[in-house]
C-alpha positions, 0 to 999 in steps of 0.5 A: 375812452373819454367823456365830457360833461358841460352844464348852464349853456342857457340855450336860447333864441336869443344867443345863437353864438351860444348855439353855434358855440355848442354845435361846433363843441359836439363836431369838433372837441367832443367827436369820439366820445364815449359819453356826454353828461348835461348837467342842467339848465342846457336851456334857458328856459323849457315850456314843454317838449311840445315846444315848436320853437326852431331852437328846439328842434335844431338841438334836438337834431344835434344832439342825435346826430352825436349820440348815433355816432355811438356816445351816450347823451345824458341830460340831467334837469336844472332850475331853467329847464326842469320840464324836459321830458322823455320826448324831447330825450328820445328825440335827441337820443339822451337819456335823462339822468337823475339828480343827483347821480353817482357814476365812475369817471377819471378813475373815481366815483364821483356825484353828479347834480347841477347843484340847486339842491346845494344851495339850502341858504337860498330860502326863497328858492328852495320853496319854488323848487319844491313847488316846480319838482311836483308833478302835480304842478308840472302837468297843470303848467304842461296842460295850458297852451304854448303861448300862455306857457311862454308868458307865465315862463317870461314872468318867472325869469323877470321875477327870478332876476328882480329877486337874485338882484337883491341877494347877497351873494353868498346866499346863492351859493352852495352851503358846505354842509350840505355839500358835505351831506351830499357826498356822504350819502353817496359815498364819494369823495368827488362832486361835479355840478354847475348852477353856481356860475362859479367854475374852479375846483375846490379841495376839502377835507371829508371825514378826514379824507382829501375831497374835491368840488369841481364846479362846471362854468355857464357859457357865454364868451366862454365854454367849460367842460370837464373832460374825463379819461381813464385817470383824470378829470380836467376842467377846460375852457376856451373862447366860444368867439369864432 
């Protein structure tokens, strides 16, 4: 059987192409899949699984109609879209998966994450991290009205694109030993995520073991996976352009 993971589509009303893109990757490239692994910021931005938002409803609905095919739909949370909640996964049909989480796939345990927690260099970032993982601060966001939600959500991003503007480049990328410490801990040799917006595969040396980083791509003109079958793990990528 074979499984396909995808992160970073950065779903938004403002990208149907994206959209379409990803309708048509669950219909055609993925039909008669065992398992289908979202590893993180699947949307752009996510206020609440009270969204009233056509997109959110219009995913929703593509996501159950693949699951009740018979695949399994699992949706890790990444930086855009941490508030995504049993609601929205029991509409879709997903179950929500924690970051990170190991599992068996093309043959190898691998670590699955989206890949923030990696990038430890990103100072300013792993303090709003800290802050928006808190469930104490989630449900004082999720008590406030949609609307209001929708501005402070809007503020975020323009001060999120304002600060990565200014950084080195380096800096948003992941830290090696971090990297490192992740697989250890877990005991692969195998690590899958996205976050960095920089798809490739990575060999390197663990403990005096080959080991391998395959970092999933974000969607725009084009669309990444990963497909895994019994014996291998392929990164893939095609023009999302009809």
């Amino acid at each position: 059987m074979v499984s396909y993971l995808i992160s970073d589509l950065h779903l938004d009303g403002s990208r149907p192409d994206v959209t379409r893109a990803f309708c048509d990757f669950l219909r055609r490239r993925a039909a008669g899949a065992e398992a289908l692994y979202i590893l993180g910021d699947f949307f752009e931005v996510w206020i609440g699984d009270d969204d009233d938002a056509p997109l959110a409803a219009r995913v929703a609905t593509e996501l159950r109609r693949f699951a009740d095919t018979g695949a399994q739909v699992y949706l890790m949370h990444g930086n855009r879209d941490f508030l995504l909640g049993q609601a929205f996964a029991q509409r879709s049909g997903a179950l929500l998966l924690q970051d990170p989480s190991p599992a068996t796939l093309g043959g190898r345990r691998v670590l699955l994450m989206h890949g923030d927690s990696l990038c430890t260099r990103d100072r300013d970032y792993q303090a709003f991290r800290q802050q928006a993982r808190d469930p104490d601060w989630q449900q004082a966001l999720l008590a406030k009205p949609l609307e209001e939600r929708r501005r402070i959500a809007a503020q975020i991003r323009t001060v999120s694109k304002t600060m990565n503007s200014r950084k080195a480049e380096d800096i948003m990328d992941v830290t090696p030993e971090e990297v490192e410490a992740a697989m250890r801990r877990y005991g692969v040799h195998t690590l899958i995520h996205g976050h960095t917006h920089r798809p490739g595969r990575h060999q390197l040396t663990l403990d005096g073991q080959a080991a391998e980083r395959i970092v999933l791509g974000d969607w725009g003109e084009l669309g990444w996976c990963i497909k895994a079958d019994q014996k291998s793990l392929e990164l893939i990528h095609w023009p999302t352009a009809r």
